[in-house]
N, C-alpha and C positions, 0 to 999 in steps of 0.2 A: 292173771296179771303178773306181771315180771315185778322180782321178790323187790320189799321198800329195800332203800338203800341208802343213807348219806350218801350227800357227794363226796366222791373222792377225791381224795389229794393226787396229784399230777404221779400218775402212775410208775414206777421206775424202768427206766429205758433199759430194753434186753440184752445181756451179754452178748447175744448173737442171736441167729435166725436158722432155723433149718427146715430143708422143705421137706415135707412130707407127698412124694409122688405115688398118682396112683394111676392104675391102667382098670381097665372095666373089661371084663372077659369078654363081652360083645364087641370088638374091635381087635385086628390084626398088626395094627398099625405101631411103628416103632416108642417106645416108652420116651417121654422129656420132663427133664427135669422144672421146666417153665412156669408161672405160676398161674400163666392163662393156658387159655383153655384153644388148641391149634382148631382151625377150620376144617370143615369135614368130618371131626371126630363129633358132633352133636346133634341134635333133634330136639323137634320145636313142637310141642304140645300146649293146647290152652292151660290155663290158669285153672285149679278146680275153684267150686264157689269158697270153699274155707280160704282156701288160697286170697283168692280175690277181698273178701272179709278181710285178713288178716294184711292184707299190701296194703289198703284203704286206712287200718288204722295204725300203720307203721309208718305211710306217707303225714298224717296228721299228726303224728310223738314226733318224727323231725322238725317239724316250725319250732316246735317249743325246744327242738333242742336235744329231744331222747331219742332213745335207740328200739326202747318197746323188744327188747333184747331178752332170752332168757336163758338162767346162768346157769351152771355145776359146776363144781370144785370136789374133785376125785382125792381124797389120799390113797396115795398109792402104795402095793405091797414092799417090805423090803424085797432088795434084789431087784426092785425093777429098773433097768437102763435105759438110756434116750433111744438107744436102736431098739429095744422093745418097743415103746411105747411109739416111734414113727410107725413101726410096722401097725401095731393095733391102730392108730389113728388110719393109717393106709387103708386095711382091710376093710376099717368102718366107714369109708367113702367109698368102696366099690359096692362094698354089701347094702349100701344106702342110698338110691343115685339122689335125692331130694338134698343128698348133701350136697352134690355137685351141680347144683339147678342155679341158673342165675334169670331174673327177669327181663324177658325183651321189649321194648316199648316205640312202637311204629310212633311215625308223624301223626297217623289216622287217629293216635289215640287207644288202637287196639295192643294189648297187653298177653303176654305168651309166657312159655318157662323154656328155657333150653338145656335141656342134659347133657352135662356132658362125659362124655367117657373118656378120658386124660389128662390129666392137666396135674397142679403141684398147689397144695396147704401151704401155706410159712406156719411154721413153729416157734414163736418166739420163746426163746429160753431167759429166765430171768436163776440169777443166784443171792441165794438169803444170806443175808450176814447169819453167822453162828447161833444155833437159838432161838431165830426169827422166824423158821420156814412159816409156820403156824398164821400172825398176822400177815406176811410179807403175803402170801399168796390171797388172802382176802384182798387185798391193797390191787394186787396184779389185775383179780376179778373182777372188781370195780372198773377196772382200768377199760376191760375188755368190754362191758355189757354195755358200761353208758352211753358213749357216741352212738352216736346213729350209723346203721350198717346198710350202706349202699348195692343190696342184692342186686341192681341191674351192675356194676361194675365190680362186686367182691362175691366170694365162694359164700355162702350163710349159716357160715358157721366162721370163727375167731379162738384162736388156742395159743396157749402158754403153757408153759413146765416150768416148774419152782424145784429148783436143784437148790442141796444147802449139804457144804462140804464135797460138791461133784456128784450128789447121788441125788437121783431123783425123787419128791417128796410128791407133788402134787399136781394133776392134771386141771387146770382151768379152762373151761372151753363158754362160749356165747353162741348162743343162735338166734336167726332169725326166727322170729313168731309167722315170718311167709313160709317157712321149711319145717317145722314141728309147734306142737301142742305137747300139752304136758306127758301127756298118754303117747305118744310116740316116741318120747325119753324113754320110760322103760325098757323098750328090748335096746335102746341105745346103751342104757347104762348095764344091762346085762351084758352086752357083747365086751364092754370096757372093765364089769366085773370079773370076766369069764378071763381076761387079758391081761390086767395090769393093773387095776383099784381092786380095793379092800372092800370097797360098799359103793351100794347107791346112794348116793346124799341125800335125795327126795325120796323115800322109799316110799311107793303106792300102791303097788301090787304087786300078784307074783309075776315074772315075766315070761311071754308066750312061750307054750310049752314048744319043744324041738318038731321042727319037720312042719311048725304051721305056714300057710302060704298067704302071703300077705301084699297087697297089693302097692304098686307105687305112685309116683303121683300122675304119668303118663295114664299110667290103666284106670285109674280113678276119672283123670277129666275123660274119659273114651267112656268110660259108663252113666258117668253123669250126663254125657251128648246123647247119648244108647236111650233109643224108648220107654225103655224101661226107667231110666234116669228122670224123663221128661215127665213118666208119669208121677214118679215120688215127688217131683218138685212141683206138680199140678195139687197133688194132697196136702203137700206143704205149706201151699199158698193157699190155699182153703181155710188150712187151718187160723191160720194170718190174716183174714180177710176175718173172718167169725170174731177172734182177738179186737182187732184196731176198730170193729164198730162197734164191741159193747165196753173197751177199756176207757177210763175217764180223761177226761180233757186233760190237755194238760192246765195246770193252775198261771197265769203268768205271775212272777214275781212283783213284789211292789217297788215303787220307783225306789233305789237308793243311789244318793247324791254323794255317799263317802267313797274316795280313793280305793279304786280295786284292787285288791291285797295280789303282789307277784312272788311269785309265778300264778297263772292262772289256776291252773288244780292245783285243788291242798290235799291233802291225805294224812286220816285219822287214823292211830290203830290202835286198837285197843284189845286187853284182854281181861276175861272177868270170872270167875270163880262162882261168882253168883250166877252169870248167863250159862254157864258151862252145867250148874247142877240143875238149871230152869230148863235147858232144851231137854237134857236127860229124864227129866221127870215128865216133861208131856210126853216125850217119842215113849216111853216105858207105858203110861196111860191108853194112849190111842194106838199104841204098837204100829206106826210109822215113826219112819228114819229121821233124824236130827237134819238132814238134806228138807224134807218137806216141813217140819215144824219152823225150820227158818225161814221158808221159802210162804208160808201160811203168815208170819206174821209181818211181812214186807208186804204182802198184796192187804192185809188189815191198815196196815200203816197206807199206802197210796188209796183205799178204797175210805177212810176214814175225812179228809179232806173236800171230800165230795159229796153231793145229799142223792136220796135214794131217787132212781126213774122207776116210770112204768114197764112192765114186763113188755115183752115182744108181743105178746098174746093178748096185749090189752088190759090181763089181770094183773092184779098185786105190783109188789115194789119189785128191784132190783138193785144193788149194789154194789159194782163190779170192782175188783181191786187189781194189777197187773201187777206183773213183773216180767223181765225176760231174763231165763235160765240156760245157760250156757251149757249145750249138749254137748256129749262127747261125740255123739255120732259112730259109734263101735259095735253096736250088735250083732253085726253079720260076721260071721268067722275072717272072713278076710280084709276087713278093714278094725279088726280088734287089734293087730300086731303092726299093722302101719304104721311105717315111720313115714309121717307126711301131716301137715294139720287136717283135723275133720270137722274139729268143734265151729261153733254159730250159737250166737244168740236164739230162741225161742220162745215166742212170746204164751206166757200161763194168764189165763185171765180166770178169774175165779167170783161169784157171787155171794158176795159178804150178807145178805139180810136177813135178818132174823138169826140169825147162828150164833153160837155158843162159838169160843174157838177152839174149843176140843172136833166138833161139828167141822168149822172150818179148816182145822188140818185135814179130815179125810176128803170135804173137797178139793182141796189142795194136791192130795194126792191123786184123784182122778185126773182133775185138770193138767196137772203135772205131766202123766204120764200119755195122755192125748198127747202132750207137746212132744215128746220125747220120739213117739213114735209119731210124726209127723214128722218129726228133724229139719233138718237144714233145706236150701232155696239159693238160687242165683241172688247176688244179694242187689244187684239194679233192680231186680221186677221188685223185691220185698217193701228198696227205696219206691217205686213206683206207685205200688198197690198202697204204701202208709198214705202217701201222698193222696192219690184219689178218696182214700175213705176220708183224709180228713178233710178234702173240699167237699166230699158231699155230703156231710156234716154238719161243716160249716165253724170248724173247730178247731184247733190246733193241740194236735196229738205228738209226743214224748216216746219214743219205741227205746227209749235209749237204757234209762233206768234197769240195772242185771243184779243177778245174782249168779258169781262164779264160787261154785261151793265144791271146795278140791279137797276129797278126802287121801287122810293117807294109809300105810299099812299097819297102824291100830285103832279101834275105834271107839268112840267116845262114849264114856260111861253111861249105861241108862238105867234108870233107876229110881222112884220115888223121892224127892225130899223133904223136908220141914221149912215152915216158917223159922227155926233156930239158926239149919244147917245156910240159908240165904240170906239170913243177917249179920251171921258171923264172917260169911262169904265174901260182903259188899265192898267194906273199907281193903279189899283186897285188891279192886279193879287197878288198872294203869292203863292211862290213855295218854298217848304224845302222840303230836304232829308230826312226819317224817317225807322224805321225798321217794315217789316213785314212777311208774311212767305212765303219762295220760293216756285211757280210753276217751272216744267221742263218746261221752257219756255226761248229760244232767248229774247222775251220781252211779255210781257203780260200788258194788260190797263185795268183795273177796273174804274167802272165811277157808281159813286151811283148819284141818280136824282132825284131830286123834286124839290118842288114852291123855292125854296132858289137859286137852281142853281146847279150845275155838279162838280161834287170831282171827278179829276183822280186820280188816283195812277196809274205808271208805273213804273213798274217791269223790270230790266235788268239785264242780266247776262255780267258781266264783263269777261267773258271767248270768248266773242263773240263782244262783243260795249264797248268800253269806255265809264264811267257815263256821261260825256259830251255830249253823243250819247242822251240821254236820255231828257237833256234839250231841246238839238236841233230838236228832234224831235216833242216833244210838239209845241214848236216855229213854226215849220212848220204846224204843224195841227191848231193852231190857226190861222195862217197868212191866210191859205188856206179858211178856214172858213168865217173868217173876210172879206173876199175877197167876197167870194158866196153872204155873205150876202146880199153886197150891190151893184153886178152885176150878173145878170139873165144870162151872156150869157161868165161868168168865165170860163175858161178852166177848163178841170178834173183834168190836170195833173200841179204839182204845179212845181215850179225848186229848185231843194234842193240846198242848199250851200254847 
């Protein structure tokens, strides 16, 4: 999810504008300075499925008004000038063609990418009063991420440079979520390290080492068409199918008659000292990752609302809890360095009965990692196939519910604690409301992670939970947690209030 952010105050209009031209080594054709993209110079390839995911819910953040946009903000080295940085912004559009892709969209309804190889960036350059660079370019950023970005008529990408005194301070850029994923930033922000910033801002990983070959979004939808393509997304949808007929109904909310709080999504976030030394001390216990001990207590939390069925087989009970976990889709050496999105929802179903939740984090981890390696799917058959399983059920099923759990490049401490060390911890929490941009999601939890500790953000749709919903649910995930911590032999399932 694109980082929360106050609204911003009416962004400050650019001193001026400069374009950033680029030419793509694959074409003869004479350089313009223009900012579209001339006929001839391009090629029309389908949409990959992330792609198509990612356009689906970039079209749904515009009604409400968002952009579903995601930011960087570079400081940059001294010594660096505007004609440096056109240049590296230059390079990074040839070297990147996903930067130069815009969406085509037939009458039929049928949806395409077109690359192109020429065309011209604007540059907006904005100048800080004395002393200001610092907020002034937060201010710029805001400016850039929140509107909604029109890939079928704009480049998807949006950049500014914050000059203070004439000399360049900081690179601000926006992307569309149809052109990159988090994990595709990386070699992006390396090429911009390597160029003219001082850091990566989101630092995640190392970035791909030299000479790796990485594929683009053209080759991507060619291998996803490729039998081989067809066959991963036959496994996919298997897996999907197995998921959506033993995950639990969804619950329908009960009638409420009060005024529906606007904007429709609220967004919680919270951070806790206490949850930060509770996931550490289970992942330390059961030696899985703070990725799955969160991921174990959301499928407790939805399998908890629900009473137990009969097995498949006739015997004993069953207790399924879902979530769907947001892949990166990078395994394979050449879509590790892609710059292009790959990630997808995937649905983890997991059997809460009888289990400890120490118990249930290693199913979790199994469960987890079936998904993982089943990955991603066209995402119409996925819409298709939720659809069938839940008419023939007889039920109305919820795929929506995620867990995006974005680590970054330190990791969060694991380690036993005390009953002392999580009560001294507690009166430490802080949670406020803030604005950020809606996923089609019932609720959605973002959890960024490193040596500091765990930031949720949850995501609610007030058409479905009252924001209250949203407190209480954290509550419950911390209680639960807090609980594992400091007993091996916790029940899985927590009692909600």
């Amino acid at each position: 999810m694109s980082r929360p952010a106050p609204s911003p105050a009416a962004p400050p209009f650019p001193a001026r504008t400069v374009p950033v031209p680029f030419l793509a080594p694959d074409t003869a054709r004479e350089h313009v300075d223009g900012a579209g993209p001339a006929d001839g110079d391009a090629s029309e390839a389908p949409l990959t499925w992330s792609q198509r995911y990612y356009l689906a819910e970039v079209d749904a953040a515009r009604a409400h008004g968002r952009g579903l946009n995601v930011p960087r903000l570079y400081r940059l080295r001294p010594g660096t000038t505007e004609a440096g940085t056109v240049t590296a912004l230059s390079e990074l559009l040839v070297r990147y063609e996903v930067l130069r892709t815009r969406v085509v969209r037939d009458p039929a309804g049928t949806v395409r990418q077109r690359v192109h190889a020429r065309g011209a960036l604007h540059l907006a350059v904005h100048e800080a009063p004395a002393g200001t660079a610092d907020d002034h370019a937060r201010t710029v950023l805001d400016g850039l991420v929140t509107p909604p970005l029109d890939v079928t008529e704009c480049w998807p990408l949006r950049a500014a440079l914050v000059t203070e005194d004439g000399h360049p301070r900081y690179l601000a850029l926006a992307f569309s979520h149809v052109a990159v994923d988090a994990y595709a930033l990386v070699p992006v922000s390396a090429h911009l390290v390597e160029r003219i910033a001082e850091a990566d801002p989101v630092a995640r990983a190392a970035a791909p080492a030299a000479g790796t070959v990485a594929r683009g979004p053209r080759e991507q939808a060619a291998a996803e068409a490729s039998p081989a393509g067809r066959k991963a997304a036959g496994r996919a949808l298997r897996h999907a199918e197995e998921a959506y007929r033993r995950m639990p109904a969804a619950v329908n909310p009960a009638p409420d008659t009060r005024p529906r709080p606007s904007p429709r999504h609220r967004f919680l976030h919270r951070t806790s000292p206490a949850l930060d030394l509770a996931v550490g001390a289970v992942a330390a216990r059961t030696g899985e990752s703070p990725a799955t001990v969160l991921a174990a207590a959301l499928a407790a939390l939805d399998a908890a609302g629900t009473g137990p069925v009969p097995h498949e087989d006739g015997t004993g009970e069953t207790r399924y809890g879902a979530v769907h976990l947001i892949s990166a889709n990078r395994l394979r050496p050449e879509t590790a360095a892609a710059v292009l999105p790959l990630s997808q929802p995937v649905p983890c179903c997991v059997d809460t009965a009888g289990a400890t939740f120490q118990e249930l984090v290693r199913r979790t981890a199994a469960a987890s990692l079936r998904a993982f390696r089943a990955g991603g799917a066209p995402p119409d058959e996925l819409a298709a196939l939720l659809a069938t399983v839940a008419r023939e059920r007889g039920v109305r099923l919820d795929a929506t519910p995620a867990l995006n759990y974005r680590p970054r490049s330190t990791a969060l401490p694991v380690r036993p604690t005390t009953a002392g060390e999580l009560a001294a911890a507690a009166p430490r929490s802080v949670t406020r409301w803030t604005e950020a941009d809606p996923w089609r999601a019932s609720h959605y939890l973002s959890a960024d992670v490193d040596a500091s500790g765990i930031r949720l953000l949850l995501q609610v749709d007030t058409a479905v939970h009252p924001p209250e919903w949203a407190e209480r649910r954290l509550d419950a995930l911390e209680r639960l947690l807090c609980a594992a911590a400091l007993d091996a032999h916790c029940p899985a399932l927590p009692t909600l209030g």
